[in-house]
VODRENVEX-810329 format. One line per 8 residues: their letters; for each residue x, y, z of N, C-alpha, C. Coordinates in Angstrom, 1 decimal, padded with zeros to 4 digits. Layout:
BEGIN
a = X/Y/Z/X/Y/Z/X/Y/Z | ... $
***
This chain:
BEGIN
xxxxxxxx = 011.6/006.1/023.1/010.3/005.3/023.1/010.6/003.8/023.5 | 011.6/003.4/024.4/011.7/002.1/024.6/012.6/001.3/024.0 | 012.7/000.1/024.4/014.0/-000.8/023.8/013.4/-000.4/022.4 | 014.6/-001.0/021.5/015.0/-001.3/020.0/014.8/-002.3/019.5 | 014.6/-002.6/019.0/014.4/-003.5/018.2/014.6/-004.2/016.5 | 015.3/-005.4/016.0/015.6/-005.6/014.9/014.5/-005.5/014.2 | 014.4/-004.7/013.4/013.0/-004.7/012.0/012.8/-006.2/011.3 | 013.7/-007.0/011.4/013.8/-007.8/010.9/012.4/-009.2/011.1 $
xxxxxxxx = 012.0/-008.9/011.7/011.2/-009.2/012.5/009.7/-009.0/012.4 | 009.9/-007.6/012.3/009.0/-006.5/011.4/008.5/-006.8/010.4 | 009.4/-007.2/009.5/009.6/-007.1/008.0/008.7/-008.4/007.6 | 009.4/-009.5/008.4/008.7/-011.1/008.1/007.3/-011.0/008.6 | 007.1/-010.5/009.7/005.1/-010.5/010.3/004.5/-009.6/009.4 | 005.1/-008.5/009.0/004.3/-007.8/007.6/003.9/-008.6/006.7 | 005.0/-009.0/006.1/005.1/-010.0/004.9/003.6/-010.9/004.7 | 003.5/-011.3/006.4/002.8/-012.4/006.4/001.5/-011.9/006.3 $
xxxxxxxx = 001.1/-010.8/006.9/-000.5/-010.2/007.1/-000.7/-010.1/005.8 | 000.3/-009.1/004.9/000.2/-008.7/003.3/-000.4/-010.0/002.4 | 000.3/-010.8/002.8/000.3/-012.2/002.1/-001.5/-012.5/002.2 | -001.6/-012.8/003.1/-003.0/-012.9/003.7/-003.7/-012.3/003.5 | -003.9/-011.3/003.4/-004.8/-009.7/002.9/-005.0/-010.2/000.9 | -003.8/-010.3/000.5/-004.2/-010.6/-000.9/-004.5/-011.8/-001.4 | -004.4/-012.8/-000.1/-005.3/-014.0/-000.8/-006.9/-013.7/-000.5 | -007.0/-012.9/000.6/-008.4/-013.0/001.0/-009.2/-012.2/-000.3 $
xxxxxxxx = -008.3/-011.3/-001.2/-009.5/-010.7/-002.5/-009.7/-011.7/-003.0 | -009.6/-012.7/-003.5/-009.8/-014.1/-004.2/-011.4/-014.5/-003.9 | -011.2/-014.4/-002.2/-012.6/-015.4/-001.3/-013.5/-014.2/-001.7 | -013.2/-013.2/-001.8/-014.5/-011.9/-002.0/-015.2/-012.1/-003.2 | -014.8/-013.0/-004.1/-015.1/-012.9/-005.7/-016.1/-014.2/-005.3 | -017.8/-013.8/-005.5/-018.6/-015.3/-005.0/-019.0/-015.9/-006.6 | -018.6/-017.0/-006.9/-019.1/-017.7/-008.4/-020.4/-017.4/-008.6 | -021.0/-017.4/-009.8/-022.6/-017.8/-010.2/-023.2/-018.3/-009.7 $
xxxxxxxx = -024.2/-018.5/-009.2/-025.3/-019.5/-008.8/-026.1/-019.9/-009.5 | -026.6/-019.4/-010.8/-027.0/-019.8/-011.9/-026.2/-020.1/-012.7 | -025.5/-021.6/-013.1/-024.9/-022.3/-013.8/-025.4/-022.9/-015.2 | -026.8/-022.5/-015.3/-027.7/-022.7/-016.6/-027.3/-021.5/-017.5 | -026.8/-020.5/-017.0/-026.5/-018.9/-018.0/-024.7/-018.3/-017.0 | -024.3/-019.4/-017.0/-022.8/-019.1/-016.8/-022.4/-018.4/-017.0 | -022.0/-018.4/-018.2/-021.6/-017.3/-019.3/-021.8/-015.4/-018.7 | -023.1/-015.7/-018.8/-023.5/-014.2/-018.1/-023.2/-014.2/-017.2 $
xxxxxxxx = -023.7/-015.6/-016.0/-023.3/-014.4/-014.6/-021.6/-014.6/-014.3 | -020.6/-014.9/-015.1/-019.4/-014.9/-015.1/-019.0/-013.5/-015.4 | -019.6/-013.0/-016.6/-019.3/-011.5/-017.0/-020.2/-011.0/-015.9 | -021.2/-010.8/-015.5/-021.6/-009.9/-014.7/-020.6/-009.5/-013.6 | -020.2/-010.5/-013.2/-019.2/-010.4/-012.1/-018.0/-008.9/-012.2 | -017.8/-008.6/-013.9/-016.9/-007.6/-013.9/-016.5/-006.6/-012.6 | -017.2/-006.2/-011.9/-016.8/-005.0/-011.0/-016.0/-006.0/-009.8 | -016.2/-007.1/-009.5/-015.2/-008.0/-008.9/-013.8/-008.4/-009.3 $
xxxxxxxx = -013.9/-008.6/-010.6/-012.9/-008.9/-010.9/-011.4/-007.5/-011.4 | -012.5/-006.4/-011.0/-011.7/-004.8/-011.7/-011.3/-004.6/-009.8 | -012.3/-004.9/-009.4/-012.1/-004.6/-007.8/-010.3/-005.4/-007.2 | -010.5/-006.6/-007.4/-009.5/-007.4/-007.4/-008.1/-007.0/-008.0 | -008.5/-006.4/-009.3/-007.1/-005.9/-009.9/-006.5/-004.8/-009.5 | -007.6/-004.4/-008.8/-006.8/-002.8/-008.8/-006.3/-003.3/-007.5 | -007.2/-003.6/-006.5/-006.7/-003.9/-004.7/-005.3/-004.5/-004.9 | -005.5/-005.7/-005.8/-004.0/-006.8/-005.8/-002.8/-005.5/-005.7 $
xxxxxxxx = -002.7/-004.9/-006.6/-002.2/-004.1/-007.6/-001.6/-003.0/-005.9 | -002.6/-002.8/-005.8/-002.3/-001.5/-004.5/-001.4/-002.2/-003.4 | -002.0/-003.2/-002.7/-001.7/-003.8/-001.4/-000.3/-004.4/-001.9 | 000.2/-004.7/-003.5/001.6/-005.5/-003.4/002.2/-004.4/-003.5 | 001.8/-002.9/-004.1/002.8/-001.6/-003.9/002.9/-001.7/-002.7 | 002.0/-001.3/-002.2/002.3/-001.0/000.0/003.4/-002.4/000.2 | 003.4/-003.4/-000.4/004.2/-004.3/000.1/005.7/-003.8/-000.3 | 005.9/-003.8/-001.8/007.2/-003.0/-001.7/007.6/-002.0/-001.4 $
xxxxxxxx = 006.6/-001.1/-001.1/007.4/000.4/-000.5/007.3/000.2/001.7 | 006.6/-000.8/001.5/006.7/-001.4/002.8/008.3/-001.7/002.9 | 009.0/-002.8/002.1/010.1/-002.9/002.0/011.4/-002.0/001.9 | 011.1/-001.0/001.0/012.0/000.2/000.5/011.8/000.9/002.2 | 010.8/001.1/002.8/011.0/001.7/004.2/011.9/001.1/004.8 | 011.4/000.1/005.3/012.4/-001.1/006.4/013.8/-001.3/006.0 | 014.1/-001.2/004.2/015.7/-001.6/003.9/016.4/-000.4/004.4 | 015.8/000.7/005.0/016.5/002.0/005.5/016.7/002.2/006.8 $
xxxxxxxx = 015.5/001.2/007.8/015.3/001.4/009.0/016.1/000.4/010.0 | 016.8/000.9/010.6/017.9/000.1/011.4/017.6/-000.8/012.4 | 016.7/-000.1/013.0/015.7/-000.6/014.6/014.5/000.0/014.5 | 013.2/-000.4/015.6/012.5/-000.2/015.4/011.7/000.0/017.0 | 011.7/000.8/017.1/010.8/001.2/018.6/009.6/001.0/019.3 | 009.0/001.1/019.9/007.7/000.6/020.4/007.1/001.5/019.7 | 007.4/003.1/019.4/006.1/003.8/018.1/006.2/003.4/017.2 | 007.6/002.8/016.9/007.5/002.3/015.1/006.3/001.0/014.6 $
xxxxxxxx = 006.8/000.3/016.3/005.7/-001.2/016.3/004.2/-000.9/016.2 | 003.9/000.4/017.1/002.5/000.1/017.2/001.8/001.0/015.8 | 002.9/002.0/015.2/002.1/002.4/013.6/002.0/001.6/012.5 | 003.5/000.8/012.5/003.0/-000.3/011.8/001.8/-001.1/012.1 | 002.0/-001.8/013.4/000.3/-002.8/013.5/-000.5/-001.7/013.0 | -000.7/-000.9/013.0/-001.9/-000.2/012.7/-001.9/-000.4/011.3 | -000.5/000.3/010.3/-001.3/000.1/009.2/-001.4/-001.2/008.5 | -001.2/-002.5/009.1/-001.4/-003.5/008.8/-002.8/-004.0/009.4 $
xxxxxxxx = -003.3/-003.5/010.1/-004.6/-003.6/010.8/-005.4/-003.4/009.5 | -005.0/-001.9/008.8/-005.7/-001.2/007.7/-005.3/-001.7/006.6 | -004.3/-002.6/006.2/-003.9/-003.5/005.0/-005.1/-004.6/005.0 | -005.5/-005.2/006.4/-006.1/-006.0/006.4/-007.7/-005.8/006.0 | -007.9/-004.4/006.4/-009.4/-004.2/006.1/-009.4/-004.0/004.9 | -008.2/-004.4/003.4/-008.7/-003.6/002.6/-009.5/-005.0/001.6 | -009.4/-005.7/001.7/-010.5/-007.0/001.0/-012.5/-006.2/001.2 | -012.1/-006.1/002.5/-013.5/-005.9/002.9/-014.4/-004.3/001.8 $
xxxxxxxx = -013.1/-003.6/002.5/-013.3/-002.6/000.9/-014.1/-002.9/-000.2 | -012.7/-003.6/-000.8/-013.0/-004.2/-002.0/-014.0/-004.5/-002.6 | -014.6/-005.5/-001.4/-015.7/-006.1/-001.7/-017.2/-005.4/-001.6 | -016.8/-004.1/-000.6/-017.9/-003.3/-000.7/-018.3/-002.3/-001.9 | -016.7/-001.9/-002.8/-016.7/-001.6/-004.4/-017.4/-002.5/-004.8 | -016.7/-003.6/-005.1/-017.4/-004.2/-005.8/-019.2/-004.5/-006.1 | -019.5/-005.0/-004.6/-020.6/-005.3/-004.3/-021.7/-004.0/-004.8 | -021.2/-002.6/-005.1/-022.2/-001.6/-005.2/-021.9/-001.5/-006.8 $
xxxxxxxx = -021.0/-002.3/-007.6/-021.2/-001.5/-008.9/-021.9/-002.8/-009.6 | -021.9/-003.9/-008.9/-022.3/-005.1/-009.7/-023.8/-004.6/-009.2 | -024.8/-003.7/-008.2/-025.9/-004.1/-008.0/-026.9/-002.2/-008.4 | -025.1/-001.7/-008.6/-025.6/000.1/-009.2/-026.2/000.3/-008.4 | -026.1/-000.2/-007.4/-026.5/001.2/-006.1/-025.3/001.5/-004.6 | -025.4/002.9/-004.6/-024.4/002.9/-003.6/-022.9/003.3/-004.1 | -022.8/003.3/-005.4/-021.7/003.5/-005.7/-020.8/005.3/-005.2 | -021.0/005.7/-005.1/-020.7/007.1/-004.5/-020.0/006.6/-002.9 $
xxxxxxxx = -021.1/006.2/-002.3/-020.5/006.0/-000.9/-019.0/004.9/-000.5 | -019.6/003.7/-001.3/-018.5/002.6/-002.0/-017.2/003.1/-002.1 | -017.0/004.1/-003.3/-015.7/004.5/-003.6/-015.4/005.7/-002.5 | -015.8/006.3/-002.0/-015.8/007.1/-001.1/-014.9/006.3/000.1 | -015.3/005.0/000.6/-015.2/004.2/001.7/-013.9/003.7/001.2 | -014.0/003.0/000.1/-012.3/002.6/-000.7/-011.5/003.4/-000.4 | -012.1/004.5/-001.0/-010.5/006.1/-000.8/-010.5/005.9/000.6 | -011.1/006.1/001.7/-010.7/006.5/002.9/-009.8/005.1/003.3 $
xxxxxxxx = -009.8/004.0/002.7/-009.6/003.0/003.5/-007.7/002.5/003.3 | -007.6/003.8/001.7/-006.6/003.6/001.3/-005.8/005.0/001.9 | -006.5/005.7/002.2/-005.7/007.0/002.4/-005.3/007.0/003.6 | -006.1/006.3/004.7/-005.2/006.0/006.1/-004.2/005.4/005.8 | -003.9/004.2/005.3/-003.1/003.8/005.2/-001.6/004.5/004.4 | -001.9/005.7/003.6/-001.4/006.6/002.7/-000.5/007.4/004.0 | -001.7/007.5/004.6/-001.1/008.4/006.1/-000.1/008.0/007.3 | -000.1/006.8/007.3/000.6/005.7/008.0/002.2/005.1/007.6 $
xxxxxxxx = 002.0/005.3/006.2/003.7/005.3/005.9/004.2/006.3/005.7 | 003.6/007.5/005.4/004.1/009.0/005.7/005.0/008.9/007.2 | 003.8/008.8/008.5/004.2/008.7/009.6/005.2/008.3/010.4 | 005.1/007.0/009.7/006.1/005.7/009.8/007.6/006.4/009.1 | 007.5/006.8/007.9/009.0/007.0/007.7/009.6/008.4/008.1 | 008.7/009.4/008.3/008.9/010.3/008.9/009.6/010.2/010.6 | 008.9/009.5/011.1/009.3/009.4/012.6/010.8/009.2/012.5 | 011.1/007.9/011.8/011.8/006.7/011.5/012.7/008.2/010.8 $
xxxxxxxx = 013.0/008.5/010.1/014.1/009.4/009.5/014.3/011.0/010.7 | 013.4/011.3/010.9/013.8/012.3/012.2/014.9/011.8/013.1 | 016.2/013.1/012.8/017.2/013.0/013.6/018.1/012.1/013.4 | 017.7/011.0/012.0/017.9/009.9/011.8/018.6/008.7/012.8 | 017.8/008.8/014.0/018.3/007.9/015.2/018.0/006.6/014.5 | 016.5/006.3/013.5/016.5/004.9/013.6/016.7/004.8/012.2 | 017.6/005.3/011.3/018.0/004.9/010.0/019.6/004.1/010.0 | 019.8/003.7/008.5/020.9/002.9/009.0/022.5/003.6/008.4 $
xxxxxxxx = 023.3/003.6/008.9/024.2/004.3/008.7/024.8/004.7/007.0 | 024.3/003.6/005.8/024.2/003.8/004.6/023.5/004.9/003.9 | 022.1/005.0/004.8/021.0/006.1/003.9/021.1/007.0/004.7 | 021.8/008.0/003.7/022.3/009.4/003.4/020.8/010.1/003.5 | 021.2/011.4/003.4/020.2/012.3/003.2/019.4/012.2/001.9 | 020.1/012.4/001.1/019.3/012.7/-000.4/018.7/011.6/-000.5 | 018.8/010.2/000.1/017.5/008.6/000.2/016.6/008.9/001.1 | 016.8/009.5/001.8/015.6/009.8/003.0/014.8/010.3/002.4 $
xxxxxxxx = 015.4/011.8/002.1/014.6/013.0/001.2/013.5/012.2/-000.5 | 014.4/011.2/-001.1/013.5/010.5/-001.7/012.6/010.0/-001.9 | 012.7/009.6/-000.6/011.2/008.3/000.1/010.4/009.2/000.4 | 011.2/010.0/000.9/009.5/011.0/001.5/008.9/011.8/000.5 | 009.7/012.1/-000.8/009.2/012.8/-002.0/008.0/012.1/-002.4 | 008.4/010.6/-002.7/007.5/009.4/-003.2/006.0/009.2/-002.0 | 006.6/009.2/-000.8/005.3/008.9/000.3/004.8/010.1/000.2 | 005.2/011.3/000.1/004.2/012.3/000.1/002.9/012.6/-000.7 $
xxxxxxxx = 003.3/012.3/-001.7/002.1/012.9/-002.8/000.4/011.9/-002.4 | 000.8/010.6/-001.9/-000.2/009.7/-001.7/-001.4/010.0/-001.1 | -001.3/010.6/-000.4/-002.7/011.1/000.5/-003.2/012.3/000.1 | -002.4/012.8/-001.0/-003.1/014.1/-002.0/-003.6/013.1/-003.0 | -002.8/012.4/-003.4/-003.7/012.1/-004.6/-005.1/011.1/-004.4 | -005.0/010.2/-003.1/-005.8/009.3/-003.4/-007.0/010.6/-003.0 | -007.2/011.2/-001.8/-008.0/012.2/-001.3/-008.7/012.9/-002.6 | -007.9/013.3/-003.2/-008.4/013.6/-004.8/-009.6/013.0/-005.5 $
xxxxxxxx = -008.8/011.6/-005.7/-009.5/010.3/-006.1/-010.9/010.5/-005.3 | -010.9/010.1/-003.9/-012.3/010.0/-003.4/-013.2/011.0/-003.6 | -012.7/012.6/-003.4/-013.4/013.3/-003.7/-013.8/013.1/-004.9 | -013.7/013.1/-006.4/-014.3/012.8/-006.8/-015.1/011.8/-007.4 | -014.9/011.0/-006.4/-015.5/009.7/-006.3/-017.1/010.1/-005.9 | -016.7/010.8/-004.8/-017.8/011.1/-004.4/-019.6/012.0/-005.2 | -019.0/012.4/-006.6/-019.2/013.3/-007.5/-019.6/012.5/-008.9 | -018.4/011.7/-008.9/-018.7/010.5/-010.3/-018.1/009.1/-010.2 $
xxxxxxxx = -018.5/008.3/-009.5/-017.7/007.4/-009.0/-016.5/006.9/-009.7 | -016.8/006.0/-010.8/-016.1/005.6/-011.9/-014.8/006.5/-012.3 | -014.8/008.2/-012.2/-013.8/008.7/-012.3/-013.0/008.7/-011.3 | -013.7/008.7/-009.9/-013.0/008.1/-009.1/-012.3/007.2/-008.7 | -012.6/005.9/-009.4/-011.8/004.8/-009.1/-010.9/004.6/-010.3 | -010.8/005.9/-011.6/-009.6/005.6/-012.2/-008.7/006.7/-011.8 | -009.1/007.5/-011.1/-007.9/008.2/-010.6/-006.9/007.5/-009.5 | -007.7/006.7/-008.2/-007.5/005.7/-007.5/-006.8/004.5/-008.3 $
xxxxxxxx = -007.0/004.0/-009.4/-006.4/003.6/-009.7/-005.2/003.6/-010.9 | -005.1/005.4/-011.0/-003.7/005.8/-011.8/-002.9/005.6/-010.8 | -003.2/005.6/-009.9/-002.0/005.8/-008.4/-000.8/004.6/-008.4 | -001.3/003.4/-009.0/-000.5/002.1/-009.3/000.9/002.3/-010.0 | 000.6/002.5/-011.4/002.2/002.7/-012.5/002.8/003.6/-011.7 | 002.1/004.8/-010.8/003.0/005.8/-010.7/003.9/005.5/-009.3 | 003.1/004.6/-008.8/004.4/004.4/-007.7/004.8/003.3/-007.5 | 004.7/002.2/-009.0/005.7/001.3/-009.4/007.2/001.7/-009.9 $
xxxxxxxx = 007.0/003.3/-010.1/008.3/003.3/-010.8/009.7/003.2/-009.8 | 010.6/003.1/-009.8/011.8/002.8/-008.8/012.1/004.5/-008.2 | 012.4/004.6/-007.2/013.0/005.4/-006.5/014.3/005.9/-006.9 | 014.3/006.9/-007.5/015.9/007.1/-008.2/016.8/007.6/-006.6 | 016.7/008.1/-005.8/017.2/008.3/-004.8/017.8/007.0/-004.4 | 016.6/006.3/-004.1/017.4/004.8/-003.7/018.1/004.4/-004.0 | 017.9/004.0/-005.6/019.0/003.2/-006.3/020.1/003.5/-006.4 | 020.5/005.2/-006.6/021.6/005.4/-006.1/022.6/005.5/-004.7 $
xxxxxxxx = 022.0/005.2/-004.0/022.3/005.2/-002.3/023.0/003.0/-002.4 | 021.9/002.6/-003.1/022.5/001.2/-003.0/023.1/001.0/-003.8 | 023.4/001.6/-005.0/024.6/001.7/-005.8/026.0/002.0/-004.9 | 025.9/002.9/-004.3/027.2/003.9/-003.3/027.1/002.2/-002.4 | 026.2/001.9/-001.7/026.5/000.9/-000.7/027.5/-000.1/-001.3 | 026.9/-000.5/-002.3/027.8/-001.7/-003.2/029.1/-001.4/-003.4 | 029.3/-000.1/-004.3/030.6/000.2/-004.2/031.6/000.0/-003.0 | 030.8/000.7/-001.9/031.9/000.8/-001.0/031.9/-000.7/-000.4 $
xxxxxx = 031.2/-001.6/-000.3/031.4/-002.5/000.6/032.4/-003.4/-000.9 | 032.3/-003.4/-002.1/033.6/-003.8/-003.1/034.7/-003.5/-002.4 | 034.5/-002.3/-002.2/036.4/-001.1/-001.7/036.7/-001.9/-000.4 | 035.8/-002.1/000.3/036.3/-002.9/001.5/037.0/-003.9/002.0 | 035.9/-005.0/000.7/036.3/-006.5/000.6/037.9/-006.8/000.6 | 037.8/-008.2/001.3/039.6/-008.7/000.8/040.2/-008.5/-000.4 $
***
């Protein structure tokens, strides 16, 4: 697929869109206008502020397993470049999401379609690092000579389940919204937990680059 390229590169322009994607939930959250009953329209706001938690929460996962991909990925090809922009295209739309959750639970209408639109908005994205590390581990041309098979096999254990589960999520979103968005959002703790594959692959790395040393 064309010259190679250092990920490194990759890694920092991600960084940056990500960055930017999760300041923009902040601007989605609009203050009171009625400053005579504060109070209330501060709490009314709740579905903004639950909107916000969960999004923050999602988009900094995709940031570290954005990372956990790349620390594997040696070079990076013109397909690797153009799936990435894409799911950073789709990192970027997810504020807009957000704010379309939000916007339907603070006004109770529309909520069905809302979370519906959330799940889809997360599940491409779900679909996109599947792709991405899939390609990227085939044949393992563009992996780096440390990650072994059983780390490959890891990542993909972990990226797999995502587009089952969130798909889940939406469906029944579609049915009850609110259960939908806590299924959507069990998805968080469970793919905070560390990659045991990994850690042992960068355990072995350490080792041996000790055995090496002067």
């Amino acid at each position: 697929m064309g010259a190679e390229r250092d990920p490194g590169r990759v890694v920092t322009f991600s960084d940056a869109v990500i960055a930017i994607a999760v300041t923009l939930l902040v601007l989605e959250i609009r203050p009171p206008e009625d400053t005579e009953h504060l109070w209330t329209g501060l709490r009314e706001l709740w579905p903004s502020y639950a909107a916000y938690f969960i999004t923050f929460l999602l988009i900094g996962q995709m940031w570290v397993n954005h990372h956990v991909m790349f620390d594997h990925i040696r070079s990076a090809d013109r397909l690797v470049l153009l799936l990435n922009t894409l799911l950073l295209m789709e990192i970027a739309f997810l504020p807009f999401a957000s704010a379309v959750l939000a916007g339907a639970f603070e006004s109770g209408h529309g909520k069905r379609t809302a979370v519906v639109f959330y799940g889809i908005s997360y599940e491409v994205a779900a679909i996109l690092f599947n792709v991405i590390w899939e390609y990227a581990r085939r044949g393992r041309r563009l992996l780096t000579a440390t990650t072994d098979a059983a780390t490959a096999a890891a990542i993909s254990r972990r990226f797999h389940p995502a587009p089952v589960w969130i798909a889940a999520g939406t469906a029944l979103g579609a049915w009850h919204p609110v259960l939908g968005v806590a299924v959507l959002a069990a998805f968080v703790p469970f793919y905070w937990w560390p990659i045991k594959g990994e850690i042992a692959s960068l355990r072995r790395t350490r080792e041996r680059a000790e055995k090496s040393a002067p």
